[in-house]
C-alpha positions in Angstrom: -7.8 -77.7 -64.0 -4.5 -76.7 -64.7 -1.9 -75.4 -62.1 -0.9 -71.5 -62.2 1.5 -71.4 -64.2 1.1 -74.0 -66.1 0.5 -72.9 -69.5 -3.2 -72.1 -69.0 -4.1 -68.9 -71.0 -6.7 -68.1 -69.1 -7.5 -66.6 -66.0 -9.9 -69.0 -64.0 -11.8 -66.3 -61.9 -11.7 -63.5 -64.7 -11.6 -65.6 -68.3 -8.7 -62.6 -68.9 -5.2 -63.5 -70.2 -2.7 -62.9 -67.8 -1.2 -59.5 -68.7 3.0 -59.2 -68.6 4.8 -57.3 -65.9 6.5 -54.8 -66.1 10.4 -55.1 -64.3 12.6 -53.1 -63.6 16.0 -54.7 -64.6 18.4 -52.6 -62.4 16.4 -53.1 -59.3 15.8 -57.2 -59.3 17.6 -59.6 -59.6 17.0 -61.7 -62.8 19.1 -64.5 -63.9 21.5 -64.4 -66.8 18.2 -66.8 -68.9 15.6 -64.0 -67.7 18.3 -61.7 -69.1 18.5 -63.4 -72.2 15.0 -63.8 -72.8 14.4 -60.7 -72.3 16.9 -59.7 -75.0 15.3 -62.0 -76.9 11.9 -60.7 -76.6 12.7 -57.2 -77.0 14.8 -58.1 -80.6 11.9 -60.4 -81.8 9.3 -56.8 -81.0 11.9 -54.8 -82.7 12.5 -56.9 -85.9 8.3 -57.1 -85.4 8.3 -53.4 -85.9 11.0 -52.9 -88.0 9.3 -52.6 -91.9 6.8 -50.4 -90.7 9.2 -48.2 -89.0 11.2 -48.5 -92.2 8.6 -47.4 -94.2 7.6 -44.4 -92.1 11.4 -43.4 -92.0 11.2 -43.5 -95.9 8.0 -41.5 -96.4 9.0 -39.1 -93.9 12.4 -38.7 -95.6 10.5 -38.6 -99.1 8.2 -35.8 -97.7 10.8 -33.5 -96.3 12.8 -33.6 -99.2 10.1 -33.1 -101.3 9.2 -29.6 -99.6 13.1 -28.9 -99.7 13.1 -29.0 -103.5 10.0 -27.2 -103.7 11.6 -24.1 -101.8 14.6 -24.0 -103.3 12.4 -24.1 -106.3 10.3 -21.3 -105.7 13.1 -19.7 -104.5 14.9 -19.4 -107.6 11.8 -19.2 -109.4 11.3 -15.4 -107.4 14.9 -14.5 -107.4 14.7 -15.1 -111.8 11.5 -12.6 -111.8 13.1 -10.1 -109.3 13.8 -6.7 -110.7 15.3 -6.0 -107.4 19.1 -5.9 -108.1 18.4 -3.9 -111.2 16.7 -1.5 -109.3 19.4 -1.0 -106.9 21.5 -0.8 -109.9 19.8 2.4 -111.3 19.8 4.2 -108.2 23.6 3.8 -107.8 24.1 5.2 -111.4 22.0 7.9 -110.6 23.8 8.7 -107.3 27.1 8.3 -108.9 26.3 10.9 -111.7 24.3 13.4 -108.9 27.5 12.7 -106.8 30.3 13.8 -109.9 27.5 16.4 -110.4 27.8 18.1 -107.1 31.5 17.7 -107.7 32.4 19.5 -110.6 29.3 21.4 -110.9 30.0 24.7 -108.1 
C-alpha cells in the first residue's frame, strides 16, 4: 500500500479522492513554489473557463443590444404615428387667435 501522500488517488478507509484545501494565502506561510503553483493552478482554471465565459459575455452582449434596437425602434415607430405635436399645434393657433381676439375685440 502506498504511503500518504504518495500519489495514491484514493482514500484507503473511505475509497474517496482526497478533496483540496482551501488556504488562506495572507494568513500562512507558503513558499514562493506553493505561490507559483498556485498561480499556476488558478491561470490553467481560468484559461479552462475562458470560451464559455467568452461566449456568455457575447450572447449577453448580443441580447441587450438586441432589446436596445428594439426600443429605440418602437420608439420612433410611436413618435412617427403620434398626432401629439400637431395637436398641441392647433391649440396654440387657436389660443393665439382667442388671445388677438380678446385684444382688439372690446
Amino acid at each position: 500500500m502506498a504511503a500518504q501522500g504518495a500519489g495514491d488517488p484514493l482514500d484507503a478507509k473511505s475509497g474517496k479522492a482526497p478533496l483540496a484545501q482551501r488556504i488562506d494565502p495572507t494568513r500562512e506561510k507558503l513558499t514562493p513554489a506553493q505561490l507559483q503553483f498556485m498561480r499556476q493552478v488558478q491561470l490553467a482554471q481560468w484559461q479552462k473557463t475562458l470560451p464559455q465565459r467568452r461566449t456568455r459575455n457575447i450572447v449577453t452582449g448580443l441580447g441587450i443590444g438586441a432589446l436596445v434596437l428594439a426600443i429605440y425602434g418602437y420608439t420612433l415607430y410611436s413618435v412617427s404615428q403620434e398626432r401629439f405635436l400637431d395637436e398641441l399645434e392647433d391649440e396654440a393657433k387657436a389660443a393665439r387667435a382667442r388671445a388677438v381676439a380678446r385684444a382688439s375685440g372690446p
